[in-house]
C-alpha positions as CSV (number, residue, x, y, z in Angstrom):
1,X,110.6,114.5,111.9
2,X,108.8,111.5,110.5
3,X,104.6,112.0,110.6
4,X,102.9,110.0,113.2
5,X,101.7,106.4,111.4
6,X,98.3,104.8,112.1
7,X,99.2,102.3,114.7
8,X,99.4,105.2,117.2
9,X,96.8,105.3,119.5
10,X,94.5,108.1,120.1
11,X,95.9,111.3,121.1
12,X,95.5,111.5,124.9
13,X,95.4,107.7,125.3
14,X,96.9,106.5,128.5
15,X,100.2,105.2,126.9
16,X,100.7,107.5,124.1
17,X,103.9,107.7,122.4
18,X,106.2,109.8,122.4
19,X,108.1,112.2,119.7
20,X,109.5,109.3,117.7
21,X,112.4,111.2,117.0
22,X,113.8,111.9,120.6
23,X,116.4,111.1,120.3
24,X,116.7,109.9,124.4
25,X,114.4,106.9,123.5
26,X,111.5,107.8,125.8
27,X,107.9,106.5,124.4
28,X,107.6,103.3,122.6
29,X,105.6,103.0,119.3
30,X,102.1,101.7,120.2
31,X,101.8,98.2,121.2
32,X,98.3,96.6,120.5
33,X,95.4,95.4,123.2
34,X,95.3,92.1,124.4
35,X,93.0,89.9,122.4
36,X,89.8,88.5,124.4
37,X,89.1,91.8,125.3
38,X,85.4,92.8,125.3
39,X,84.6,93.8,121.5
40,X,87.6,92.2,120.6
41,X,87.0,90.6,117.0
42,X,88.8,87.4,117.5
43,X,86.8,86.8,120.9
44,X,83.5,86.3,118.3
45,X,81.8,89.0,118.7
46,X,82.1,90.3,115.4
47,X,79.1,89.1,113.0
48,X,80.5,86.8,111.4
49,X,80.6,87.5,106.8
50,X,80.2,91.5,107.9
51,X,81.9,93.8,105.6
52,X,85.2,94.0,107.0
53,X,84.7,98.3,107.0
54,X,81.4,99.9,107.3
55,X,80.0,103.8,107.4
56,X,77.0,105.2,106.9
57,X,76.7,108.8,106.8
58,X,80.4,109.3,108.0
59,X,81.2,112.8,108.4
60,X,84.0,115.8,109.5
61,X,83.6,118.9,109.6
62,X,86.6,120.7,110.9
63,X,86.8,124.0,112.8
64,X,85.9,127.1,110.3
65,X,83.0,125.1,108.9
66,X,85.3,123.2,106.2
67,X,83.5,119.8,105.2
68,X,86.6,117.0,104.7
69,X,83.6,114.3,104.4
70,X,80.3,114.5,103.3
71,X,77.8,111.8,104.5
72,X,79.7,108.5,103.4
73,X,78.2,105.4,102.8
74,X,81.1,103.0,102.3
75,X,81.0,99.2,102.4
76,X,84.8,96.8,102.0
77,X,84.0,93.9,101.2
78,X,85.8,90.8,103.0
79,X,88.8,89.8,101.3
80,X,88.7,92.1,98.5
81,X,91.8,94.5,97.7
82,X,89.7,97.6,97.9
83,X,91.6,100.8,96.0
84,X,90.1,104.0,97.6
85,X,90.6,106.9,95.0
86,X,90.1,110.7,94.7
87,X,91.7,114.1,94.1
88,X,93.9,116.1,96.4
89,X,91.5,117.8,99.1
90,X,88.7,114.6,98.5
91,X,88.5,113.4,101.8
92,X,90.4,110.2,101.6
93,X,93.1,110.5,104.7
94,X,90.6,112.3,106.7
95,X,88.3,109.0,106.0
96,X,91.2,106.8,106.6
97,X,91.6,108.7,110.0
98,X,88.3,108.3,111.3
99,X,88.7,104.3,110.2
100,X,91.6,104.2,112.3
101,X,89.8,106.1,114.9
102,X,92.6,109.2,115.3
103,X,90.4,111.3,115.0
104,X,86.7,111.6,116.0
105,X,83.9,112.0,113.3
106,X,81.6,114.8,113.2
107,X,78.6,112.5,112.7
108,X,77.4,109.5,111.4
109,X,79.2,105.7,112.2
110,X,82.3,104.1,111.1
111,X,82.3,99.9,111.7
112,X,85.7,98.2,111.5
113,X,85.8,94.6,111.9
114,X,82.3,94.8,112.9
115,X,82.8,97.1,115.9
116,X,82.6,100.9,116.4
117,X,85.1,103.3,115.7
118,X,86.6,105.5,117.4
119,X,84.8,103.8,120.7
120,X,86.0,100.1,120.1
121,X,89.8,101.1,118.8
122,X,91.7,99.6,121.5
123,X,90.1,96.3,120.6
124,X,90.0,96.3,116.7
125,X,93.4,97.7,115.8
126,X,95.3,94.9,117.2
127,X,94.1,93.1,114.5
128,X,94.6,95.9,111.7
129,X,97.8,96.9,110.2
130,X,98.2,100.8,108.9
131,X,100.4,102.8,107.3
132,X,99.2,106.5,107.1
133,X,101.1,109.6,105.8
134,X,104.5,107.7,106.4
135,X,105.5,105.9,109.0
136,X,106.9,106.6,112.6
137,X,110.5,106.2,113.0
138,X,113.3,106.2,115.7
139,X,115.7,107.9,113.5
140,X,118.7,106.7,115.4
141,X,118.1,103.3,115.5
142,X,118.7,100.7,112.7
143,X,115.4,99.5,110.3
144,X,115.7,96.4,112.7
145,X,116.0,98.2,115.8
146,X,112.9,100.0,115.0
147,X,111.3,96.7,114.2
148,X,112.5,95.1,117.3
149,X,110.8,98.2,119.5
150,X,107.3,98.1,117.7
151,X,107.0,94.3,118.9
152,X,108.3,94.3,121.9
153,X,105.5,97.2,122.8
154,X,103.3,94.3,121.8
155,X,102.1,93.1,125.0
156,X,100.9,90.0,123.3
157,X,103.7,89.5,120.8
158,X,106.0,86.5,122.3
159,X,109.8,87.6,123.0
160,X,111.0,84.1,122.3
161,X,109.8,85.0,118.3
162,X,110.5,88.3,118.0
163,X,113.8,87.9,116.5
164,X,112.6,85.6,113.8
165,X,109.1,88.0,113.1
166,X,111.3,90.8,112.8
167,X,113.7,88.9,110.3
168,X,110.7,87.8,108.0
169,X,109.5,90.9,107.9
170,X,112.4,92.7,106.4
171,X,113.2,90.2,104.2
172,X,108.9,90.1,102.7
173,X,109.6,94.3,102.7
174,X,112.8,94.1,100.6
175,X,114.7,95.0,103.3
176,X,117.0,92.5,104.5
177,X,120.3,93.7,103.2
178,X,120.0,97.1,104.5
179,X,118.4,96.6,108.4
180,X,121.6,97.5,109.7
181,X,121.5,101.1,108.4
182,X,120.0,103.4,110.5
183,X,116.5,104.9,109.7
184,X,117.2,108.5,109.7
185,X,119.5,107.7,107.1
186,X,116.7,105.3,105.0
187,X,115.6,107.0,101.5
188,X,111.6,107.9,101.5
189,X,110.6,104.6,99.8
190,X,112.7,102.2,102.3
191,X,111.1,104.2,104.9
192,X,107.9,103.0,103.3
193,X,108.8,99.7,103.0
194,X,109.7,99.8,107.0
195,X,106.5,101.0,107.6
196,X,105.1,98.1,106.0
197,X,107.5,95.9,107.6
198,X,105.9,97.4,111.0
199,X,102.2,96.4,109.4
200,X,103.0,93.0,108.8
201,X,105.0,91.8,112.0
202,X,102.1,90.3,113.2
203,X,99.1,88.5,111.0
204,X,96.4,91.3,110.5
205,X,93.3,90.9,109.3
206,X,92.7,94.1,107.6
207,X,95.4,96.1,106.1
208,X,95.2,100.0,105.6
209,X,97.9,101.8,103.6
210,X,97.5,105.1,102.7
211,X,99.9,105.8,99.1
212,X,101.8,102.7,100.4
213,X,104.3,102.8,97.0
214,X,104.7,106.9,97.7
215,X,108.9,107.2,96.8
216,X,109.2,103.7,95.3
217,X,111.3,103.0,91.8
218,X,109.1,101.2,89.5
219,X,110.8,97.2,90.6
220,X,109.4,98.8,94.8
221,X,106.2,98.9,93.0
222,X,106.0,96.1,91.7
223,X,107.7,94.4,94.4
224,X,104.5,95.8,96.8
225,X,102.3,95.0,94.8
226,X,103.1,91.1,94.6
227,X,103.1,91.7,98.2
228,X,99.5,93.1,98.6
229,X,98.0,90.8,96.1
230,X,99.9,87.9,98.4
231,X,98.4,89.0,101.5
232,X,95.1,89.1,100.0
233,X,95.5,85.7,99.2
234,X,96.1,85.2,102.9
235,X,93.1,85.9,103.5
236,X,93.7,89.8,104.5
237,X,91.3,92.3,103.4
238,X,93.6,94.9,102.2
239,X,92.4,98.8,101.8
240,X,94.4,100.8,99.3
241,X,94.5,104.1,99.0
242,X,96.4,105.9,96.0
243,X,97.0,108.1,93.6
244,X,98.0,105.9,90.5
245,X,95.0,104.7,89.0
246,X,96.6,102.2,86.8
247,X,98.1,100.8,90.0
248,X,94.9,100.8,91.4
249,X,93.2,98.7,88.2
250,X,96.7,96.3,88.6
251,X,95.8,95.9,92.2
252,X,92.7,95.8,93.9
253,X,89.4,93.9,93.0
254,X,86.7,96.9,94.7
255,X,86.8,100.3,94.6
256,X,86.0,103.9,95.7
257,X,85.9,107.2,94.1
258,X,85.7,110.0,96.2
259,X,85.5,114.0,95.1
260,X,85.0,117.2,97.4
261,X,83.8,114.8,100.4
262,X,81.5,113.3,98.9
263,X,81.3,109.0,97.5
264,X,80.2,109.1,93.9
265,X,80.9,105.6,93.0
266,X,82.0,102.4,94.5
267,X,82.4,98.6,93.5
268,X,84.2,96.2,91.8
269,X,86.7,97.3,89.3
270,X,85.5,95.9,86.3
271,X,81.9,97.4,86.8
272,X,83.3,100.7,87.2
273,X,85.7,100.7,84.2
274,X,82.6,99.2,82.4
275,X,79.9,102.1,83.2
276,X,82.7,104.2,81.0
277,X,82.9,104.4,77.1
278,X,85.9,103.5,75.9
279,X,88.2,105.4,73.3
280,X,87.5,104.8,69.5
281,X,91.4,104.2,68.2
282,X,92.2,104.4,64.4
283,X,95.4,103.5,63.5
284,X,96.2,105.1,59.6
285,X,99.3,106.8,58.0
286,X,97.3,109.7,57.5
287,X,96.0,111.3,60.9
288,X,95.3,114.6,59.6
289,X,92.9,113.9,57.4
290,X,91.1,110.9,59.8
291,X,91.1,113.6,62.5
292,X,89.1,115.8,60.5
293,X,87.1,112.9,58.9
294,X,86.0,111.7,62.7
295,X,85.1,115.5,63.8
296,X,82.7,115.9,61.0
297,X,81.5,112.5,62.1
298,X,80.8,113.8,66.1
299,X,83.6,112.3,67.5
300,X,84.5,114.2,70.4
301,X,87.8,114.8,71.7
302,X,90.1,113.8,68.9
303,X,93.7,113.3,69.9
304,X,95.7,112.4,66.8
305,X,99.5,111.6,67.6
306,X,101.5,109.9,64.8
307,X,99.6,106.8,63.4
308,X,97.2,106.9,66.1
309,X,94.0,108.9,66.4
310,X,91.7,108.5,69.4
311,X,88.5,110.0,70.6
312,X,85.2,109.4,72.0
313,X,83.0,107.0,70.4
314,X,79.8,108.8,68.8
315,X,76.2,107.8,69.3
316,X,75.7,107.1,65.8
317,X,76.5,103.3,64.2
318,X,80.7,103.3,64.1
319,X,80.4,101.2,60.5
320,X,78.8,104.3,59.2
321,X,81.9,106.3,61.1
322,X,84.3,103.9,59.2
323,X,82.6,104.4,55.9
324,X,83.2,108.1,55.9
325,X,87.0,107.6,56.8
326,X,87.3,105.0,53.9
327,X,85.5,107.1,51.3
328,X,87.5,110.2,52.3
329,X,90.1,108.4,51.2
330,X,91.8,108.2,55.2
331,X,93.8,104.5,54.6
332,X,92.2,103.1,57.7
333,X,94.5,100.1,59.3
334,X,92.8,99.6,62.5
335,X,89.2,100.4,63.5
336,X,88.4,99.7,67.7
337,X,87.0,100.9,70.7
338,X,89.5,100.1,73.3
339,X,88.2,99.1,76.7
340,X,87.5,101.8,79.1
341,X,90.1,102.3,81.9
342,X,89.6,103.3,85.4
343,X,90.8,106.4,84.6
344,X,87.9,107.2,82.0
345,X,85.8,105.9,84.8
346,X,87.1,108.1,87.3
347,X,87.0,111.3,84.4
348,X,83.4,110.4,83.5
349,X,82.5,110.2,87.2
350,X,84.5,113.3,88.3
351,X,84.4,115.5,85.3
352,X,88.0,116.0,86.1
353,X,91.0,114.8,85.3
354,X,93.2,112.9,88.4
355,X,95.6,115.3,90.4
356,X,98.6,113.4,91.0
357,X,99.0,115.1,94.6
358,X,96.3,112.6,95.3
């Protein structure tokens, strides 16, 4: 059975859906609110240039005393592509959880489109598409049948549209030529695209996909990645959260590193790839001897692979470190510091290196 998605409404919620693999078709997925609710963002009532996602002091503490989150302060900035990172047991899809309000925090506040979470849910996630751990499927049915049910629970979706939302949908997803084929029967990364397909039938203004590439061939990547970067440029605030961190640095314009519950950094890309030294690279036909040459000088961490040696920068002046090379007679034919990556970020910030379990 597929793993509930994040358009679900709150467990206990009067119109909760069913097991979406029944296969006798009882509970729709989750339709959204109608607008003009009270709290309803697009009534007005939401500040207007708030951060699009606010916490402060966010917390969850499950039974057993484990701490999933640890006092987060996090701020998503409007309109940014905002990559939310962290090793395997950080805290990221319990965060994402409390976002989407299926679960209640332990303390502190969570502030989606300027309102309260859990408390305002039924108001702010009609205008939030999500895609968490995998998306809810009707098995049985076709990828447009599926499609077709998830707006027709829409209770502000119009039926006279559906047909042609439904359409566009699969075809921005990828999807097109294989709607016919029944879900069950859908590899894991068309399954993802469905799910996206789902989060995009209706304009959102804040998207939230949780490893939304997870069991895509390098072209699906790219392909969703066009398609975030796109929606972004739409004017949706899109909040990514994954495991590839040079998808991450491809992608999204803000970030957030998480480790054992706890925020250790955030903002925009380039600042945190910045606050990182960058790898001293020295290209020569004889990487023994500059290995040994750039130990002696303090380099730390010297990798030397072929015609390339790398390692981290000393504190002392790197003309001196070049002098050395030359005068041990290493035949030096490139000499740079190559621009720290994300992922030095992330290793400088974590002390760790980045568990692809994510």
């Amino acid at each position: 059975m597929d793993r509930p998605s994040a358009t679900e409404r709150e467990p206990g919620d009067p119109g909760d859906p069913g097991d979406p693999g029944d296969s006798t078709g009882r509970g729709d997925p989750p339709g959204p609110a109608a607008p003009g609710s009270p709290g309803d963002p697009a009534s007005g009532d939401a500040p207007v240039g708030a951060s699009v996602i606010d916490t402060r002091g966010l917390t969850k503490r499950y039974r057993g005393g484990q701490l999933a989150v640890d006092g987060l302060d996090l701020t998503v900035p409007a309109g940014s592509v905002f990559g939310f990172l962290g090793p395997n047991g950080s805290g990221k899809t319990t965060t994402i959880r409390m976002l989407m309000g299926l679960i209640q925090p332990t303390s502190g506040t969570a502030r989606v489109l300027g309102h309260p979470m859990p408390r305002a849910s039924r108001a702010v996630l009609p205008h939030v598409g999500a895609l968490i751990e995998g998306p809810a499927l009707y098995g049985f049915l076709s990828g447009r049948d599926n499609l077709l049910r998830y707006d027709a629970a829409d209770p502000v979706a119009d039926p006279r549209t559906r047909r042609a939302r439904v359409e566009a949908a699969l075809e921005r997803v990828g999807l097109a030529a294989a709607a016919a084929k029944k879900a069950k029967a859908y590899s894991l990364g068309m399954k993802q695209r469905l799910g996206l397909a789902a989060a995009l039938l209706q304009p959102r203004e804040l998207l939230v996909l949780d490893e939304p590439t997870n069991g895509l061939d390098p072209q699906g990547m790219r392909e969703i990645r066009t398609l975030v970067r796109e929606l972004a440029g739409d004017g949706t605030t899109v909040f990514l959260s994954s495991h590839l961190l040079d998808e991450i640095e491809q992608v999204c314009t803000h970030a957030a590193v998480m480790t054992q519950g706890r925020l250790i950094a955030q903002g925009a890309v380039a600042d945190l790839a910045a606050g990182a030294r960058g790898r001293l690279v020295v290209t020569t036909p004889d990487p023994g001897e500059a290995a040994r040459v750039l130990k002696e000088q303090g380099v730390a961490d010297v990798v030397a692979a072929e015609d390339r040696v790398t390692g981290e920068p000393p504190e002392r002046d790197l003309a001196e470190v070049n002098a050395a090379l030359v005068t041990a007679g290493v035949r030096v034919r490139g000499f740079v510091v190559e621009r720290a990556s994300l992922e030095d970020a992330f290793v400088a910030l974590t002390g760790e290196g980045f568990d692809v379990a994510g």
